[in-house]
MDAnalysis code that builds the backbone (N, CA, C; Angstrom):
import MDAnalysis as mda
import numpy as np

u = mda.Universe.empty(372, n_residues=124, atom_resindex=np.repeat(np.arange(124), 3), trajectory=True)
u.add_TopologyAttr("name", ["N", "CA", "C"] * 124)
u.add_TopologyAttr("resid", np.arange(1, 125))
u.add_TopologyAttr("resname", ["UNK", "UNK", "UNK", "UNK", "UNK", "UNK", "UNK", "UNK", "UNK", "UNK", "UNK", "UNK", "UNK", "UNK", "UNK", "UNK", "UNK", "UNK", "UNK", "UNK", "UNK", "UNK", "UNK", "UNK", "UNK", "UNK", "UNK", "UNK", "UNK", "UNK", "UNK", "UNK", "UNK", "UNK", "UNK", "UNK", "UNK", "UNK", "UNK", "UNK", "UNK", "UNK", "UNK", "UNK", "UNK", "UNK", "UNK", "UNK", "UNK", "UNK", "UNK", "UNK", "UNK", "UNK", "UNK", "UNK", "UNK", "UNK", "UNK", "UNK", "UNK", "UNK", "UNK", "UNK", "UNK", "UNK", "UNK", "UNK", "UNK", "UNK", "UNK", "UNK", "UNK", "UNK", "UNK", "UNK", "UNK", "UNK", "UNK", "UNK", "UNK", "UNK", "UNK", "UNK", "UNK", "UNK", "UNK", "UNK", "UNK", "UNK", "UNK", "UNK", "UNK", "UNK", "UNK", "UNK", "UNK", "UNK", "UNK", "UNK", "UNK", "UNK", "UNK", "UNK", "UNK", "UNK", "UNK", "UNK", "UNK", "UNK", "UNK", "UNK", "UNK", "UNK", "UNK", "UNK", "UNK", "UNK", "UNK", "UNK", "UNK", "UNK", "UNK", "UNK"])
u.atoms.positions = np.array([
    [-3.798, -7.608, -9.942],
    [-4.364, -7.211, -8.668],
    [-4.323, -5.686, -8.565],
    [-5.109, -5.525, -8.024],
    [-5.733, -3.657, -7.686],
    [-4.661, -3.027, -6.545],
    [-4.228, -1.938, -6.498],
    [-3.756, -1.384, -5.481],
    [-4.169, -1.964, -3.966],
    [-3.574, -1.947, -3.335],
    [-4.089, -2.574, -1.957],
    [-4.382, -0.997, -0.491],
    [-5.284, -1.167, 0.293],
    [-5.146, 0.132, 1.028],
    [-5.159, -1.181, 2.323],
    [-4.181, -0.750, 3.540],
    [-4.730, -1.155, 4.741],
    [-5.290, -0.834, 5.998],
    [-5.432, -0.818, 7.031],
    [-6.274, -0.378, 8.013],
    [-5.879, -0.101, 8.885],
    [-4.799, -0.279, 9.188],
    [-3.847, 0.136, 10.216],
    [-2.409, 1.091, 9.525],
    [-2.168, 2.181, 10.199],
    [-0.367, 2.666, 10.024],
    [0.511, 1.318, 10.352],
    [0.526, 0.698, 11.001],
    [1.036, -0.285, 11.564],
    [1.612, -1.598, 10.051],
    [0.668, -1.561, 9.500],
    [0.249, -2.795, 8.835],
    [0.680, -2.241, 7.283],
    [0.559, -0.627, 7.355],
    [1.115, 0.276, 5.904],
    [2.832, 0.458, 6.093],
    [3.091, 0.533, 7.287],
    [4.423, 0.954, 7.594],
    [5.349, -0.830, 7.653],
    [4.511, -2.211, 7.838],
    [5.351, -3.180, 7.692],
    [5.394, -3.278, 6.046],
    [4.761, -2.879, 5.135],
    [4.552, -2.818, 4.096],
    [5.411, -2.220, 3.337],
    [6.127, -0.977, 3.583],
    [6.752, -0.040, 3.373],
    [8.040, -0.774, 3.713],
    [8.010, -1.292, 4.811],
    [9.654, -2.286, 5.486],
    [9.847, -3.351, 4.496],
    [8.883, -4.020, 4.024],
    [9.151, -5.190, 3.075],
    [9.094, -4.452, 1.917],
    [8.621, -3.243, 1.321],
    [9.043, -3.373, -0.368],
    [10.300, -2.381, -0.082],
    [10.913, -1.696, 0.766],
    [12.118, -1.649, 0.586],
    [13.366, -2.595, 0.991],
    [12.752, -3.747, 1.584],
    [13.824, -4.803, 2.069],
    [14.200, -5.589, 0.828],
    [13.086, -5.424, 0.054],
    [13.132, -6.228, -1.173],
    [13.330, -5.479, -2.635],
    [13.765, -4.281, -2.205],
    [14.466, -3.528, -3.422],
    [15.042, -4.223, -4.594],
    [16.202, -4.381, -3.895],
    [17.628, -5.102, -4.497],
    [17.185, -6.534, -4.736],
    [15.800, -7.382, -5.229],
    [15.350, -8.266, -5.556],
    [15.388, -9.736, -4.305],
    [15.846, -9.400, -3.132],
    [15.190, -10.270, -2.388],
    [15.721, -10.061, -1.157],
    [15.437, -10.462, -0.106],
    [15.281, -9.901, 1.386],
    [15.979, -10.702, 2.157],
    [17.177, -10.287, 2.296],
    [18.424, -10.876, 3.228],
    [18.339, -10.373, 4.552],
    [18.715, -12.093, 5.306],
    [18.003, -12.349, 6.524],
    [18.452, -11.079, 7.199],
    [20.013, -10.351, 7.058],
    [19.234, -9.206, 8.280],
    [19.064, -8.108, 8.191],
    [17.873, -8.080, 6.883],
    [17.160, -7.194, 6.520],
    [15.674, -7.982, 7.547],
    [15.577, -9.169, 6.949],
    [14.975, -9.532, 7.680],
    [14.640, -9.657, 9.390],
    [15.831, -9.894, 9.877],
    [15.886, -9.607, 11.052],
    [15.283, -8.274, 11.989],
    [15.729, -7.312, 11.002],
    [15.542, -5.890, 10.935],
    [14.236, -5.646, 11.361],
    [13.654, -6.085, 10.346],
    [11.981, -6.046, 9.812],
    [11.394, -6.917, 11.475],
    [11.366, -7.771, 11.565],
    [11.023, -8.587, 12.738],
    [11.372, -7.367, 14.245],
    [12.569, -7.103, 14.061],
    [12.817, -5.930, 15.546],
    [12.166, -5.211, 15.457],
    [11.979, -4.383, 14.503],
    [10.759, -3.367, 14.171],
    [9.124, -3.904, 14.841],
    [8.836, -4.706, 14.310],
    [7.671, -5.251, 14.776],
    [7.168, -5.991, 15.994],
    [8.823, -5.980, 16.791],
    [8.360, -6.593, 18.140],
    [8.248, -5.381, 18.827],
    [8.908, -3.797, 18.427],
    [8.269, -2.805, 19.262],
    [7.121, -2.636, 18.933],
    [6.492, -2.597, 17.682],
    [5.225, -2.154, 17.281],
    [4.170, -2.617, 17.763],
    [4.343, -4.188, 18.128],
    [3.580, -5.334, 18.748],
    [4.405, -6.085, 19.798],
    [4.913, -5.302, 21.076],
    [5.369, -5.762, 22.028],
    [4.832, -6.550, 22.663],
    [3.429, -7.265, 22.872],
    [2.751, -8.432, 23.553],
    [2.634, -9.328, 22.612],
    [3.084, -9.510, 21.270],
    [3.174, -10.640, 20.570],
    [4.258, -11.363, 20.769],
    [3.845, -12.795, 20.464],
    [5.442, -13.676, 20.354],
    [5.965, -13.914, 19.134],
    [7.466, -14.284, 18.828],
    [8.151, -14.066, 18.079],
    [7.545, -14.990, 16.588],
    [7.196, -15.811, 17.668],
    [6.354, -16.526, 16.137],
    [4.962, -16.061, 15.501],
    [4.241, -15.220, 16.470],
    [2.985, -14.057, 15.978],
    [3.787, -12.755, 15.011],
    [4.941, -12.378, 15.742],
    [5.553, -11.268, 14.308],
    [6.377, -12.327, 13.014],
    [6.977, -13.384, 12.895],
    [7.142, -14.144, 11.898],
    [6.021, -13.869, 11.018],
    [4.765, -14.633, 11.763],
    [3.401, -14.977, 10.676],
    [3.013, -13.726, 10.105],
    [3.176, -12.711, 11.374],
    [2.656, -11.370, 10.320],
    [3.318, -10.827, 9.181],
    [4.767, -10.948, 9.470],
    [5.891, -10.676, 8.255],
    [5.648, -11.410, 7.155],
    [5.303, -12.828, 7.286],
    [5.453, -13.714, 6.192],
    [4.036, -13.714, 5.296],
    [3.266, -13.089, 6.008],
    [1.972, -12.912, 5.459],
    [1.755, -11.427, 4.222],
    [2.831, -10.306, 5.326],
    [2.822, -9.291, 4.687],
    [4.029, -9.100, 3.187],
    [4.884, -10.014, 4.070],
    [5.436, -10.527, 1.939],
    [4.850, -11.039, 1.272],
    [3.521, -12.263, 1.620],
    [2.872, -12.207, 0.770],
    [1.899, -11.538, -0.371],
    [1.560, -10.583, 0.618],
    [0.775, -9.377, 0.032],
    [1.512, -8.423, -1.137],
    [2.625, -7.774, -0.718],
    [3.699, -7.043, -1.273],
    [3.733, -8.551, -2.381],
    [4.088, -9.548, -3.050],
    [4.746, -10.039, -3.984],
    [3.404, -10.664, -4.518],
    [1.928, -10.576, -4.131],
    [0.881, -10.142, -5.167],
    [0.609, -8.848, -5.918],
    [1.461, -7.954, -5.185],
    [1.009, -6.488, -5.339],
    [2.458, -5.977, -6.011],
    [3.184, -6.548, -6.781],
    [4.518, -5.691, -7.231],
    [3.784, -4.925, -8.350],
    [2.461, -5.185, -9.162],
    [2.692, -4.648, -10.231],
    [2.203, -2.888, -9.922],
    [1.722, -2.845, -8.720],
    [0.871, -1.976, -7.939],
    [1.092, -0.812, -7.157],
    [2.527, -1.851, -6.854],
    [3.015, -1.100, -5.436],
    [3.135, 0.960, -5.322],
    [3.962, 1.371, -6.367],
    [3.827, 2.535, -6.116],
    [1.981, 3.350, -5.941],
    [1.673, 2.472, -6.530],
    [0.179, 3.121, -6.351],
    [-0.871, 2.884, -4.769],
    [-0.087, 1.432, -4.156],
    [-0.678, 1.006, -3.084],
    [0.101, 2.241, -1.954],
    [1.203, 2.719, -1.851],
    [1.894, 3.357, -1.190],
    [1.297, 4.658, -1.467],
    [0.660, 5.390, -2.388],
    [0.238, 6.347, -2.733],
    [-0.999, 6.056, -2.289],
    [-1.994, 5.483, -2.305],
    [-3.207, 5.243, -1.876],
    [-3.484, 5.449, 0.171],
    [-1.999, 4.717, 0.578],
    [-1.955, 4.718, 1.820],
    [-1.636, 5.764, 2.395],
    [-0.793, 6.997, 2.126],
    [-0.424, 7.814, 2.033],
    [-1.514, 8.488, 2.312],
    [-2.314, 8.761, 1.189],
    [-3.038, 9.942, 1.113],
    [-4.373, 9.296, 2.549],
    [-4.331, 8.161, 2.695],
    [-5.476, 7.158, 3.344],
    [-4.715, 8.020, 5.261],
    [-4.197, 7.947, 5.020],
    [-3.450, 8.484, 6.515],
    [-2.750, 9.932, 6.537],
    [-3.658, 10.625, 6.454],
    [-3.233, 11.823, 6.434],
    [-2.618, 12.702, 7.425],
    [-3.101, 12.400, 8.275],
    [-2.665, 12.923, 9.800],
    [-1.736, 12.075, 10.193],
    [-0.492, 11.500, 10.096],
    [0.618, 11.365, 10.117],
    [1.645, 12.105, 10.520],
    [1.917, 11.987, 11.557],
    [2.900, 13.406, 12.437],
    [4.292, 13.286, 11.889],
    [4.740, 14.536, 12.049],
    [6.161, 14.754, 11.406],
    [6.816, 13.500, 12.251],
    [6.802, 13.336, 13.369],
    [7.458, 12.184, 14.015],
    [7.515, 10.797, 13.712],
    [6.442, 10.696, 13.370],
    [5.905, 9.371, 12.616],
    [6.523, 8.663, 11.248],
    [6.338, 10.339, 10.205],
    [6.731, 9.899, 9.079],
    [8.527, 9.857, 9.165],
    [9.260, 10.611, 10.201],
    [10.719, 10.399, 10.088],
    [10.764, 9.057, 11.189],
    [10.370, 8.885, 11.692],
    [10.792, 7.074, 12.131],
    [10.298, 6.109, 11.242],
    [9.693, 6.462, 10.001],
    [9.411, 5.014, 9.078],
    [10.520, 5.523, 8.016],
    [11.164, 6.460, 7.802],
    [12.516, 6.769, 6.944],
    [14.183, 6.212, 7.857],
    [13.893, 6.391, 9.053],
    [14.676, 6.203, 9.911],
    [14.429, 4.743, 9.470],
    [13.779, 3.750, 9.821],
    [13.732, 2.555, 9.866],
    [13.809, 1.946, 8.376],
    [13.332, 2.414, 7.911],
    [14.124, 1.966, 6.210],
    [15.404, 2.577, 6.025],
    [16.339, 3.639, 6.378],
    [17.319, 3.249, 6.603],
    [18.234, 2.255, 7.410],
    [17.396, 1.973, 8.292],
    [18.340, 0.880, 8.973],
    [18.232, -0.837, 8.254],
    [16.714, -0.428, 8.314],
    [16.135, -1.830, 7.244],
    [17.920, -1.883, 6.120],
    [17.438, -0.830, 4.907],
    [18.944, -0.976, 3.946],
    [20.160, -1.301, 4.366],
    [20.372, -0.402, 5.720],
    [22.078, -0.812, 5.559],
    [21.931, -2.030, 6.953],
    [21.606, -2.753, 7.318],
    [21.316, -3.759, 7.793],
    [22.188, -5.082, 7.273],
    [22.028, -4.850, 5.822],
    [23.080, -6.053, 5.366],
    [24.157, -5.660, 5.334],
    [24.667, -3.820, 5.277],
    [26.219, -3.534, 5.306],
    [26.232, -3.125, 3.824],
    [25.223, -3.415, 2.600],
    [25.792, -2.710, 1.296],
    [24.285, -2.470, 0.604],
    [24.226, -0.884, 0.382],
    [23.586, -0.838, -0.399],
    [23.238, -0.080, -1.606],
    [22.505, -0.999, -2.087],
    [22.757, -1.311, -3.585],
    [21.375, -0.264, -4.370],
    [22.030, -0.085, -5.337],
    [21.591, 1.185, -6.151],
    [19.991, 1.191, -6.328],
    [19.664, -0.050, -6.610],
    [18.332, -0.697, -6.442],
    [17.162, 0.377, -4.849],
    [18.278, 0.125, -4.346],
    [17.746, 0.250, -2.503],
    [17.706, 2.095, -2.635],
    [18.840, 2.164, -3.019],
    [18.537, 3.814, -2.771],
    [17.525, 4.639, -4.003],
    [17.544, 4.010, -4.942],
    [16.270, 4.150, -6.067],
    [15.178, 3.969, -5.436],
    [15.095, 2.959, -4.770],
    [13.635, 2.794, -4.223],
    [13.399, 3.795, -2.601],
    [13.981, 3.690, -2.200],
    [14.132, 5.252, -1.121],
    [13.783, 6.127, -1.766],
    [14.761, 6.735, -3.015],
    [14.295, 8.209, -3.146],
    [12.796, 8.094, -3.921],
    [11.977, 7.147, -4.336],
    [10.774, 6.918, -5.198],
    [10.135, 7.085, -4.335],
    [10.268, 6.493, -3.271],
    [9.506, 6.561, -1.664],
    [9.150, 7.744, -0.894],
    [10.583, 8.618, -1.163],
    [10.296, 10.132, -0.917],
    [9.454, 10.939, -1.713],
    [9.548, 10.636, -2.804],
    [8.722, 11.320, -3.855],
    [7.501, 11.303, -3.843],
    [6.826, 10.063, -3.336],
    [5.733, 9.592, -3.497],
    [4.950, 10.039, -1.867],
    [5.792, 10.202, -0.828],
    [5.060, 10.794, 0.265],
    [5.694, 11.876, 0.328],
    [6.584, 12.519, 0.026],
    [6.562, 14.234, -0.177],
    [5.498, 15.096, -0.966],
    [4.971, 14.138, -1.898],
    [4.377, 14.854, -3.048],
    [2.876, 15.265, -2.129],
    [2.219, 14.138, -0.993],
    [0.886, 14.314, -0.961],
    [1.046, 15.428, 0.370],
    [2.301, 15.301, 1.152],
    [2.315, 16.245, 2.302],
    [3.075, 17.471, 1.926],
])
């Protein structure tokens, strides 16, 4: 499968929550949990079972797209350019909380953080 671009910040930034929830090879519930709080501010008139479906949809995407991913994140990146300094430190903020959410993290998690930095430092 081809790099993926999406259409919303919204929909790039749950994207970003699931391939770092799933660093450390799979996504413990309160990482998961995490991911879901996130998305009931983002989509505060949805119900809890409308942010489930969107989560479970958007792991689907992310675990067609592993072979991709740094390139789909780079694609989105550059796709959203106007991205305010505010913006881009509350989706770092929230993948930190996403990580330590379970209480340990693992070398995997902070590898994939700093790849993450690299990859949107490089285009801004």
């Amino acid at each position: 499968m081809a790099a993926l671009t999406f259409d919303t910040f919204d929909e790039f930034a749950l994207y970003i929550y699931i391939y770092i929830a799933n660093a450390d090879g799979f996504i413990h519930i309160k990482e998961k949990e995490s991911i879901l709080a996130k998305l009931k501010k983002q989509y505060p008139t949805e119900s809890d079972y409308e942010g489930l479906k969107r989560f479970k949809h958007m792991n689907k995407v992310y675990e067609d797209n592993i072979e991709d991913q740094d390139q789909t994140i780079k694609l989105n990146v550059e796709k959203f350019p106007n991205i305010r300094f505010t913006d881009k430190n509350k989706i770092f903020s929230d993948v930190y909380d996403i990580i330590n959410s379970d209480g340990i993290v693992d070398d995997r998690e902070t590898e994939a953080l700093n790849k993450l930095k690299k990859i949107i430092e490089k285009v801004f």
